[in-house]
RODREN-545090 format. One line per 10 residues: number of its first residue (from 1); their letters; for each residue x, y, z of N, C-alpha, C. Coordinates in steps of 0.05 Angstrom, whole numbers, plus 5000, padded with zeros to 4 digits. Layout:
BEGIN
NUM	A	X Y Z X Y Z X Y Z  ... $
END
This chain:
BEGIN
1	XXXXXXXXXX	4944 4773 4781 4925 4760 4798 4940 4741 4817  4937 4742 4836 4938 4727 4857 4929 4706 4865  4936 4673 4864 4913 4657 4870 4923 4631 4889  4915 4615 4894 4915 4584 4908 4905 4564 4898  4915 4557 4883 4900 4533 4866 4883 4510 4885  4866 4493 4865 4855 4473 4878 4874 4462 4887  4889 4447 4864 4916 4437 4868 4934 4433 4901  4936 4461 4896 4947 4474 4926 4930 4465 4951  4909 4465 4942 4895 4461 4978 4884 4436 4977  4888 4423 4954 4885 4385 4960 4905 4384 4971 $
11	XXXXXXXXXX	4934 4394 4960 4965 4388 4968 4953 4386 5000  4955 4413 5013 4955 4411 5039 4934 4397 5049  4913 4387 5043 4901 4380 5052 4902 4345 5056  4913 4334 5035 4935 4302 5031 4953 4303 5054  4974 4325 5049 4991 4321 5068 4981 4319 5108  4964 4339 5107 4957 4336 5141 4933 4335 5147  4923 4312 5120 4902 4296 5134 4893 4288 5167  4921 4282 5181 4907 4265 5206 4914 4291 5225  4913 4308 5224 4920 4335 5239 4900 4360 5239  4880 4353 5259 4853 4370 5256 4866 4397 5257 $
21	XXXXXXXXXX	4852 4409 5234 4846 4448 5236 4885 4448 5221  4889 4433 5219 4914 4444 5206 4914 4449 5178  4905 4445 5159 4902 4444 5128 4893 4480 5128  4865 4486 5144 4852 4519 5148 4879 4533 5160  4888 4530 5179 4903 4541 5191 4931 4553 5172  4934 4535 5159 4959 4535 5140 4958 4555 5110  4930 4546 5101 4919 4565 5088 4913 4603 5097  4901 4602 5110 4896 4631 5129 4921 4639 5139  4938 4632 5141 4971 4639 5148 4978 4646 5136  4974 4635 5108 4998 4652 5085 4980 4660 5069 $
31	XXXXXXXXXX	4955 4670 5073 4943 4697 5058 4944 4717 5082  4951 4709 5100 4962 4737 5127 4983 4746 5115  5002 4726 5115 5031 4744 5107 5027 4752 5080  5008 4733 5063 5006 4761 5033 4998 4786 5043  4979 4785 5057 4973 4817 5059 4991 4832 5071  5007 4820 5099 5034 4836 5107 5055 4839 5080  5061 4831 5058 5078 4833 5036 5064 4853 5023  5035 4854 5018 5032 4871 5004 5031 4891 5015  5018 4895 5030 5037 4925 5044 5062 4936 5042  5079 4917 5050 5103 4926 5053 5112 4932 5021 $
41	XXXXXXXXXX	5116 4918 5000 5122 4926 4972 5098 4942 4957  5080 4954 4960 5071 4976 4953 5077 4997 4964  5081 5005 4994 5098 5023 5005 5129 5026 4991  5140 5005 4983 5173 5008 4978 5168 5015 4946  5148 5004 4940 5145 5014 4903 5141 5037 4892  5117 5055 4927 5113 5080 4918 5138 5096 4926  5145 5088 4942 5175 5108 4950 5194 5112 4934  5200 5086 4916 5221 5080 4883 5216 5114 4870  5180 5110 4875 5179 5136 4847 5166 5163 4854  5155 5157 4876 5150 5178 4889 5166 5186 4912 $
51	XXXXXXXXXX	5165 5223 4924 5181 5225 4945 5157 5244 4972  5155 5210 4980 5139 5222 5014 5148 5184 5023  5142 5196 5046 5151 5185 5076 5125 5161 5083  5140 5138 5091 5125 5109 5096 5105 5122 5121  5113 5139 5130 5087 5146 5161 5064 5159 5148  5064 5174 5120 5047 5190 5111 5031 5165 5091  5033 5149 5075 5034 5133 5065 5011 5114 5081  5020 5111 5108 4999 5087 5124 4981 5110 5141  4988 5135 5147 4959 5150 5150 4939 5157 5136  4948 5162 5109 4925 5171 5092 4920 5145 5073 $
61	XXXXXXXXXX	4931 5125 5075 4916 5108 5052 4928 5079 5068  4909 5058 5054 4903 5028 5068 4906 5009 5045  4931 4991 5054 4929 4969 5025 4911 4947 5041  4898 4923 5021 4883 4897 5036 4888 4880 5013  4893 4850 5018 4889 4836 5005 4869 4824 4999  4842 4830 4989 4823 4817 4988 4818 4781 4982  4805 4765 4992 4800 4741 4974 4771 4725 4977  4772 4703 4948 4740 4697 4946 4754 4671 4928  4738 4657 4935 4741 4635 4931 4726 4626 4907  4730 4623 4881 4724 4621 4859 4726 4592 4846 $
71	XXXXXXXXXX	4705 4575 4843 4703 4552 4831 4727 4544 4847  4743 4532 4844 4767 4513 4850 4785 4528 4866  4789 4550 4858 4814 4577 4865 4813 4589 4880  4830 4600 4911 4818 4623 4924 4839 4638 4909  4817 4667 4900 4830 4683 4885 4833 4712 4902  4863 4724 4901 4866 4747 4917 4867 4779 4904  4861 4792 4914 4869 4821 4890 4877 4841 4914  4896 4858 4908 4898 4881 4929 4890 4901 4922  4872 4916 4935 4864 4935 4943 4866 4959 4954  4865 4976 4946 4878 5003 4956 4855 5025 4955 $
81	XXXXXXXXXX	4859 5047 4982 4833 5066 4991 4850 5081 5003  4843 5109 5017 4848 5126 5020 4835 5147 5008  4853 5171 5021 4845 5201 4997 4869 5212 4990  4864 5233 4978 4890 5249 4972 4905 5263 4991  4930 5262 4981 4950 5267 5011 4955 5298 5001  4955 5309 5019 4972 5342 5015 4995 5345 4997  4991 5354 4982 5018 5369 4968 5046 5371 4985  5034 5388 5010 5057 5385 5029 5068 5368 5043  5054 5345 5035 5072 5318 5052 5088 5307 5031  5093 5322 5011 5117 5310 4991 5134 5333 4995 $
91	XXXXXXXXXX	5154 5337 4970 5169 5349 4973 5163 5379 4968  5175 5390 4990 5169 5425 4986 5177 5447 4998  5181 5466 4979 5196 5488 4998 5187 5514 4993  5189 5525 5010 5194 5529 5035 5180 5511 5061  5194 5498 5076 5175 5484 5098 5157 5500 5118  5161 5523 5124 5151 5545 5138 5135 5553 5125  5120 5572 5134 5103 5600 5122 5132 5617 5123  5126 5630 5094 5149 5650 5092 5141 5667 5063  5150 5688 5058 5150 5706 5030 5165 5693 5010  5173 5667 5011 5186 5661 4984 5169 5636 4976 $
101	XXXXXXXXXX	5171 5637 4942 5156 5620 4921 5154 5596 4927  5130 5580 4934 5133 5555 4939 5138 5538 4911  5145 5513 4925 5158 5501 4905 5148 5466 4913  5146 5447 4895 5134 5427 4898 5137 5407 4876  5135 5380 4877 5141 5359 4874 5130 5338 4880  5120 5310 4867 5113 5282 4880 5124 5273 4871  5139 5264 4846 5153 5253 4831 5183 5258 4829  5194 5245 4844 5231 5237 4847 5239 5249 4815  5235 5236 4796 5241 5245 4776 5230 5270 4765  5220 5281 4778 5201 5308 4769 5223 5337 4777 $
111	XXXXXXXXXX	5213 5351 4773 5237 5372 4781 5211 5390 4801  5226 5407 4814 5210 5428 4831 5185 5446 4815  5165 5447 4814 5142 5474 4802 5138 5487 4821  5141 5508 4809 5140 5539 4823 5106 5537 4835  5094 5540 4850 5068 5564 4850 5069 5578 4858  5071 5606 4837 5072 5633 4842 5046 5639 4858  5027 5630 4859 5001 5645 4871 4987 5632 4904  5012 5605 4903 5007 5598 4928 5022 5608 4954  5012 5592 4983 5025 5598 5003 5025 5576 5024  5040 5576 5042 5038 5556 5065 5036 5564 5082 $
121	XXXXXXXXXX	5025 5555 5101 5001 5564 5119 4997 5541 5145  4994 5554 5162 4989 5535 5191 4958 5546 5193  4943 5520 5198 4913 5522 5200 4915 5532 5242  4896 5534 5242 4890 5534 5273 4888 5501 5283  4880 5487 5269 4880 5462 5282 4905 5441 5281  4930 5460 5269 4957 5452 5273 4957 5438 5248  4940 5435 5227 4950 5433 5206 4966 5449 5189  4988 5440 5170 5009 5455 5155 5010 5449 5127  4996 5465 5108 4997 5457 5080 5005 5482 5053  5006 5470 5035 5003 5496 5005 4978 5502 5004 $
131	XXXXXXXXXX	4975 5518 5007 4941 5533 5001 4939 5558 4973  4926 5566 4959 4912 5584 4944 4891 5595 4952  4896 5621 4945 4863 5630 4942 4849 5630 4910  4822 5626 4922 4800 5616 4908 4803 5647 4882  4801 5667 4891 4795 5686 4872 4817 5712 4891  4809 5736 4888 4821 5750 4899 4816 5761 4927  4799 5753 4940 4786 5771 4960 4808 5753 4983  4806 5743 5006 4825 5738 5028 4809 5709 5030  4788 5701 5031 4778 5679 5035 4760 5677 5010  4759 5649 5004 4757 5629 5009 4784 5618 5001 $
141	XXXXXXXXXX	4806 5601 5017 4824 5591 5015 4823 5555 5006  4841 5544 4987 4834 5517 4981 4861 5509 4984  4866 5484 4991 4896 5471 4996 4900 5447 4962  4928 5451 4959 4934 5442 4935 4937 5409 4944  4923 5386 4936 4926 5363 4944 4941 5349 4924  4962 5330 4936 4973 5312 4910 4951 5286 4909  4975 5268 4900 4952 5239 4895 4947 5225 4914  4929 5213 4913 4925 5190 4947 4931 5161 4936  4937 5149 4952 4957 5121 4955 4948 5107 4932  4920 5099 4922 4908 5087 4898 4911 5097 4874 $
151	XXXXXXXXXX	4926 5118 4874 4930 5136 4849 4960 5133 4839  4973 5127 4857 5006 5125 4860 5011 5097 4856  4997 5080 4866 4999 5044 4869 4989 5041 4837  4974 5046 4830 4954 5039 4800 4982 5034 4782  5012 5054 4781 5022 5047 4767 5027 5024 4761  5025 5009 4739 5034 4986 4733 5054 4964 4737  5074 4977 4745 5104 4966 4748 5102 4966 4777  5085 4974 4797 5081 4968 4828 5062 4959 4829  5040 4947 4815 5017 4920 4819 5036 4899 4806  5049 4890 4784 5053 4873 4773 5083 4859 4802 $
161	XXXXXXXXXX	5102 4877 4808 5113 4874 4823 5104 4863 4851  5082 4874 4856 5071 4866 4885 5056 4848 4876  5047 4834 4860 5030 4815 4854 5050 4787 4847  5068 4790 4842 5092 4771 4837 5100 4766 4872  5110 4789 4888 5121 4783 4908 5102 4768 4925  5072 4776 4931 5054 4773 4953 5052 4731 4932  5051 4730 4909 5050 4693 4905 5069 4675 4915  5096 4696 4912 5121 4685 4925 5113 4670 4949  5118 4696 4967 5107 4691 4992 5086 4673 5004  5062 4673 4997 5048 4654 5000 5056 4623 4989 $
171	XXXXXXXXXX	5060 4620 4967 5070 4592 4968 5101 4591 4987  5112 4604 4995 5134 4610 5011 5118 4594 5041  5090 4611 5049 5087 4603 5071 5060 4576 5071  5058 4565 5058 5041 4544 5053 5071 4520 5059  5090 4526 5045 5106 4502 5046 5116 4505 5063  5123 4521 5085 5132 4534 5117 5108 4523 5136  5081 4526 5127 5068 4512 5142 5066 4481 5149  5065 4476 5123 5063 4442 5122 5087 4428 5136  5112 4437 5137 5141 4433 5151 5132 4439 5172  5117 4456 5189 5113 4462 5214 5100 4441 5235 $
181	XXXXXXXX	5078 4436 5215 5046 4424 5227 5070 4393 5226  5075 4378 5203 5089 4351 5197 5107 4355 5227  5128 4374 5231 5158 4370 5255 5140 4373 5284  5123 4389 5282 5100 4383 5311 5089 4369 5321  5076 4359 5301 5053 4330 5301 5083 4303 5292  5098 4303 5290 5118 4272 5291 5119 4266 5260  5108 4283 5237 5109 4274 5213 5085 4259 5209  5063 4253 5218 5046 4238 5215 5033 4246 5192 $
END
């Protein structure tokens, strides 16, 4: 969990008492940069263990830092949405449409699986994925999807990690703020 103690926002709020809008200002700053951190270390956590690409990562799925202010506490949680990403935006081969066995992977530590019964395929709308057919006839075709960003983040060891870094940071930028507002305003 993520939070701001009362504590915390009396602190700032003692310190730059005589400095209108600066106490809000200071606060809302460094739950900005939590949510820029959490981004950024949930992207670097799923990359550790999974193998696809930071551009695929911010098109199909959205981290947020949510917050609510609870009795004394504003309390933060991140949040993760999207859908499932293509099979083929991880690792896989053949990259073409071609006659040989595709082969596939999300997991760095995982080794290649064969699907014998699949194929890769360029849609008309310039999409490129692993596809199957449904039964035997030529259509109905279905594309093999891996996990989407909330499925990959859920691991444990990349919330607990990003939830350590994004507190850092924030008390990082609460005490960056108050140095700011104090050397601007004359220390008052």
């Amino acid at each position: 969990m993520i939070a701001i103690t009362n504590e915390q926002i009396e602190r700032v709020n003692n310190i730059l008492v005589g400095i209108n809008g600066a106490a809000e200002k200071v606060i809302s700053r460094a739950i900005e940069a939590g949510k820029k951190t959490a981004n950024t270390y949930v992207n670097k956590g799923i990359k550790e263990v999974y193998d696809i690409k930071t551009a695929t990562l911010k098109k199909h799925g959205k981290v947020d830092l949510r917050t609510n202010k609870t009795g004394d506490v504003i309390v933060g949680e991140v949040s993760f949405s999207g859908y499932k990403i293509p099979l083929y935006k991880f690792k896989a081969t053949p990259t073409r449409p071609s006659k040989r066995v595709v082969k596939a992977h999300q997991m760095k530590s995982n080794a290649m699986t064969p699907f014998a019964e699949a194929f890769i395929a360029d849609m008309p709308t310039g999409h490129t994925g692993i596809f199957e057919r449904k039964n035997k006839d030529r259509y109905p075709i279905k594309e093999i999807m891996g996990s989407s960003l909330g499925q990959m983040a859920a691991n444990a060891d990349i919330v607990e990690n990003v939830e350590k870094k994004v507190q850092e940071r924030i008390n990082e930028r609460i005490e960056h703020g108050i140095n700011h507002f104090l050397s601007k305003n004359g220390g008052k």
